[in-house]
Each structure stands twice: as structure tokens, then as C-alpha cells.
C-alpha positions in Angstrom: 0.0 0.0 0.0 1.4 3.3 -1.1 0.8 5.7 1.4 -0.1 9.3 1.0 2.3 12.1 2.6 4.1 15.2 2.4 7.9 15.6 3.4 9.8 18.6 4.7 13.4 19.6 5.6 16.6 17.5 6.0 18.5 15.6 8.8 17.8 12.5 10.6 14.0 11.0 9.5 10.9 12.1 11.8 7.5 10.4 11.3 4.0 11.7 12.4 1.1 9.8 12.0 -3.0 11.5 12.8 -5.2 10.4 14.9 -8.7 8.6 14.1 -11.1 11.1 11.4 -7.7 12.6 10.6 -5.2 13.6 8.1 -1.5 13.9 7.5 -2.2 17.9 7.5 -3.6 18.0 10.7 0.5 18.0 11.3 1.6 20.2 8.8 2.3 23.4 10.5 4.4 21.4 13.5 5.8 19.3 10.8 7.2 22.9 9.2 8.5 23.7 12.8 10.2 20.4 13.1 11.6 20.0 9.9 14.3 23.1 11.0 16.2 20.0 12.3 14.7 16.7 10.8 13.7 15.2 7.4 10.0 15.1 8.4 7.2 12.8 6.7 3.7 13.5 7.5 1.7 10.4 6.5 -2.1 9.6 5.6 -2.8 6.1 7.0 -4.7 3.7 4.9 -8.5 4.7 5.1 -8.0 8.4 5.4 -6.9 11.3 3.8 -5.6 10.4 0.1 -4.0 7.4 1.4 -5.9 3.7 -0.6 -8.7 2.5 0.9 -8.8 -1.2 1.8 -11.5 -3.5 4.0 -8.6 -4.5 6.4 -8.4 -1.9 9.2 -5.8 -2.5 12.3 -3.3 -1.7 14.0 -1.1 -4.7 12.3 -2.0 -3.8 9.2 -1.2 0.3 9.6 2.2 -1.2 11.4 3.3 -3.1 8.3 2.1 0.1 5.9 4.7 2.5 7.8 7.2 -0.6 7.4 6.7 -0.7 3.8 6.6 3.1 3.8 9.8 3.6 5.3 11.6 0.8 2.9 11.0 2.2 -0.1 12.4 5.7 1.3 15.6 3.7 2.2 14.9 4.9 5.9 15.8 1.9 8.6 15.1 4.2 11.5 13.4 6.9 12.5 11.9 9.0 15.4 7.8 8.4 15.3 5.3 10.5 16.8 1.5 9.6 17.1 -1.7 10.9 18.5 -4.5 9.2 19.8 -5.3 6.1 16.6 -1.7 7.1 15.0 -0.3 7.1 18.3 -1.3 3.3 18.8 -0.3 2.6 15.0 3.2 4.1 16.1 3.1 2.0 19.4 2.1 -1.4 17.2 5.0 -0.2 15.1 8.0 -0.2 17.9 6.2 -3.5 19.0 6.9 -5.3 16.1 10.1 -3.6 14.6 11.3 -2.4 17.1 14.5 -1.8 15.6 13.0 0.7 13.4 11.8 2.9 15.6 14.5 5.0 17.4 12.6 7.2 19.9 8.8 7.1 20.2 6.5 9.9 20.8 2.8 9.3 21.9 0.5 11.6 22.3 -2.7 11.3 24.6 -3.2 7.9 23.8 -2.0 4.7 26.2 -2.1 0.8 24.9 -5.7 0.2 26.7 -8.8 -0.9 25.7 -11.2 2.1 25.2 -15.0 2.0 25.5 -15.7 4.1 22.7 -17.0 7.9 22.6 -17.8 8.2 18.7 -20.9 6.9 18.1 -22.5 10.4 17.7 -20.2 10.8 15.1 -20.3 8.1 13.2 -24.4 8.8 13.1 -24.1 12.6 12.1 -21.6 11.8 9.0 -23.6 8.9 7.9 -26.7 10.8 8.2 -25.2 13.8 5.9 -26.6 13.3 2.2 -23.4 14.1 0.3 -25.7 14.3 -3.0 -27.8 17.1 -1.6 -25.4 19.4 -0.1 -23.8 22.3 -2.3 -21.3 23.8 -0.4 -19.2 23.0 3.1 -21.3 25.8 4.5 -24.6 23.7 4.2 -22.8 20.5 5.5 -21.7 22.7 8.8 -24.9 23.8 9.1 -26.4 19.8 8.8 -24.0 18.6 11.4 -24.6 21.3 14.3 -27.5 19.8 15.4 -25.6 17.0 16.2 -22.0 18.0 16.6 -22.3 20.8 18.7 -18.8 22.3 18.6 -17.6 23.8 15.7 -13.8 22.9 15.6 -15.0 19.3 15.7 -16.7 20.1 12.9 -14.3 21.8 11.5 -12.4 18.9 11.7 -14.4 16.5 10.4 -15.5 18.2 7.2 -11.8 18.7 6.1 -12.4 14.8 5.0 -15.0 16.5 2.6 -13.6 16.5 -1.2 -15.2 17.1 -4.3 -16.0 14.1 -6.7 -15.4 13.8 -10.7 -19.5 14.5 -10.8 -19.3 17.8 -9.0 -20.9 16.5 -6.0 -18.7 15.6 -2.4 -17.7 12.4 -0.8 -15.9 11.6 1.9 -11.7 11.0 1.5 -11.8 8.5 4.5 -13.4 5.6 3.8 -16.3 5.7 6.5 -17.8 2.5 6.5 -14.9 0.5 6.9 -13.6 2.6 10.0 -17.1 1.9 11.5 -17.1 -1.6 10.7 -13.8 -1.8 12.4 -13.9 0.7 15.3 -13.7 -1.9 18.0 -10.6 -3.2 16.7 -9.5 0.9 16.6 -10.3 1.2 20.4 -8.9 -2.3 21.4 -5.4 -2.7 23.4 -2.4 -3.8 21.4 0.0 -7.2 21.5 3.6 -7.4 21.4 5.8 -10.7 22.2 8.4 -8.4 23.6 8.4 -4.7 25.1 9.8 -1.7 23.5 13.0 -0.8 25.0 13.9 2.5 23.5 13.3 5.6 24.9 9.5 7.1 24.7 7.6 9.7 25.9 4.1 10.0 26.4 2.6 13.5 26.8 -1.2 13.9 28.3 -3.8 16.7 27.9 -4.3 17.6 31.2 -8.1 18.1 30.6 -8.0 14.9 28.5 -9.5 11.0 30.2 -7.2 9.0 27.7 -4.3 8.4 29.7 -4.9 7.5 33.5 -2.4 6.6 36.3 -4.1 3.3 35.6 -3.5 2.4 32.5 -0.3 4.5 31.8 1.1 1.7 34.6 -0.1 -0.7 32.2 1.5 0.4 29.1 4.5 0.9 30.9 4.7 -3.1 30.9 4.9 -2.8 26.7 7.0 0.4 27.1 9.3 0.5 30.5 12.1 3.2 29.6 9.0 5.4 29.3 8.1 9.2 30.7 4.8 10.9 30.9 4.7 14.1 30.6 1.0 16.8 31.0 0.4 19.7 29.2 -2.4 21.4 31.6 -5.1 22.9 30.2 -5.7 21.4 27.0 -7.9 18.3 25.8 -7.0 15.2 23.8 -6.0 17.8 20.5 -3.0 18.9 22.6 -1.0 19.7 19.2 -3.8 21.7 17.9 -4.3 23.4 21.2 -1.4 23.5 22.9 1.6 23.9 19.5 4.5 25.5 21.4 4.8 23.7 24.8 4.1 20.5 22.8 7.3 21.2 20.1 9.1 22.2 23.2 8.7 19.3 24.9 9.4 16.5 22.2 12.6 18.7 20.7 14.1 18.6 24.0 12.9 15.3 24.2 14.4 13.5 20.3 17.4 15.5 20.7 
């Protein structure tokens, strides 16, 4: 599977991967900040952005698309960050090649099994007629009703493209991300832990990473840190840019 990205600057290789709904430019402006110091590749997973669509959706499968990836660019190592779904893919990654991976970066996300929380998503995309809207204007103004914040929205409706016929469809491929979502939320499986150094950063407002099951994780990942950016929720590098580049320069170098 060929995956979708964008690369900036020069130096050592740096890999970010999006989180669930999301897109390798959801990155692109920290990608810009990092890429002062590091050859930086912002990826689309399979099933979202302009990356292939396929019916297989999990975290083996994204593992062994960033292995392939990083092949045919002749890299053999690299420093990978991920938040939230790409920080589990980049987890799954050090897991099984772990020789690949030389410092990991996680962010808001632990190796736990989640209950869910998307459901009211899933129903308010489905539920939006992608033959009868015109504009994104009227597709915002379909979804309030039941996605109440905007930048949520705002979020979501960047997977909005036009189509050959004029009309709009969806770049992620939205049934098969439903039909999998409890793989998605599931915990991950290793036969050995990751010993390289990784950091894992929490929105202090965010429920994703507990005491609980960052102890857990730690049994996957033991030379691991945890660091908290207060005040911000699980979109810490949307809403929190500077202390978040901060922290993982000081952090790779």
C-alpha cells in the first residue's frame, strides 16, 4: 500500500502519524516547525486522507504500511510520533520492529482498551446526504445539530472533497472505520516490550491516559516518561503547538 504524505526539511528522519477522522495535514504546520532539524514525513494512514482504501483496518496492518513506507524511502530508523489512533499505530510499530523505531512519541493515547466515545459521530456523518449538499457551508450547518462544537466540525469536514461528478464524498473511507472501530479502540499485542526511549505527553483536561492504564503500558513500554500539558484536551498539538514542540525537541534531541 502506497501511502499518502508530504515531506519537509533535511536531517535525521521524523514520522508523524493523525489520529482517528484525521489527516496527514492536521501535522503540517508542526511538521514545518520540526523539519528546522529533521527530514520530516507526515503520512495519511490507509482509510484516510488520500492514502488507498482497503477492507482490512488494524493496527497490524497500519504497522506493516509505515514498514513498507519507510523501505522504499531507504529509511531503517526513524523517530515516530502519534496521537490518539496514530499514536497506537506508532506504538504497534516499535512493537513489532522495534529496531525501526529509534525514539517514540505518543500523544494522549496509552495501549488500553477504550470503550468508545464516537458513536455520535459516526451517526451525524452517515446521516449527511453528500448528493444534496452544495457547499461545506450547508454541510456545517447539517451537522450542528448534532455536533455541537464547531472545531470538531471543522475537523471533520476537512475529510469533505469534491467528486469527478461535481458532487462531495468523503476522503476516509467511513464504512470501513465503522465496521472496524472496536478493533480501533482495542489494546495492542507485542511478544516483547519496546525498550527504547518514549515519551508519552497527556492533555491535562484529556481522560485518555490515566495513572491506571499509563502503569499498564509501561509493561509494553518500560524506559517510558509521561509528561502533561495542563489545560488542553486530547487535541494537545492543535491546542497546545508551542509547549508540545518544546517538549518533544528537547525530548528527540
Amino acid at each position: 500500500m502506497k501511502l499518502n504524505y508530504k515531506e519537509f526539511g533535511q536531517g535525521d528522519p521524523l514520522i508523524i502519524l493523525h489520529g482517528l477522522f484525521g489527516t496527514s495535514d492536521n501535522w503540517q504546520t508542526l511538521a514545518k516547525q520540526f523539519a528546522k532539524n529533521y527530514m520530516v514525513f507526515i503520512v495519511d494512514l490507509r482509510n484516510h486522507g488520500r492514502s488507498p482504501h482497503d477492507d482490512e483496518f488494524n493496527y497490524k496492518v497500519m504497522a506493516e504500511d509505515l514498514k513498507e513506507f519507510m523501505e522504499s524511502k531507504w529509511i531503517y530508523e526513524a523517530r515516530v510520533i502519534g496521537h490518539s489512533m496514530g499514536g497506537k499505530t506508532a506504538m504497534q510499530l516499535a512493537l513489532d520492529y522495534p529496531d525501526m523505531v529509534e525514539k517514540l512519541v505518543i500523544v494522549d493515547i496509552a495501549n488500553h482498551s477504550y470503550e468508545g466515545g464516537h458513536e455520535s459521530i459516526f451517526k451525524a456523518l452517515f446521516s449527511l446526504d453528500l448528493d444534496k449538499i452544495e457547499n461545506r457551508k450547508e454541510a456545517d450547518e447539517f451537522l450542528k445539530d448534532q455536533i455541537e462544537d464547531f472545531g470538531v466540525r471543522q475537523f471533520l469536514l476537512k475529510n469533505l472533497t469534491r467528486n469527478k461528478e461535481e458532487g462531495y464524498e468523503w476522503k476516509m473511507n467511513l464504512p470501513i472505520i465503522y465496521e472496524n472501530y472496536q478493533a480501533i479502540l482495542g489494546k495492542l499485542e507485542g511478544d516483547e516490550p519496546f525498550e527504547n526511549a518514549t515519551l508519552f505527553i497527556k492533555g491535562g483536561l484529556s481522560k485518555y491516559i490515566t495513572k491506571e492504564n499509563f502503569a499498564t503500558t509501561q509493561e509494553f513500554f518500560p524506559n517510558s516518561e509521561l509528561k502533561t500539558i495542563e489545560k488542553v484536551g486530547h487535541w494537545v498539538h492543535a491546542q497546545a503547538p508551542k509547549e508540545l514542540l518544546q517538549i518533544v525537541e528537547a525530548f528527540l534531541k
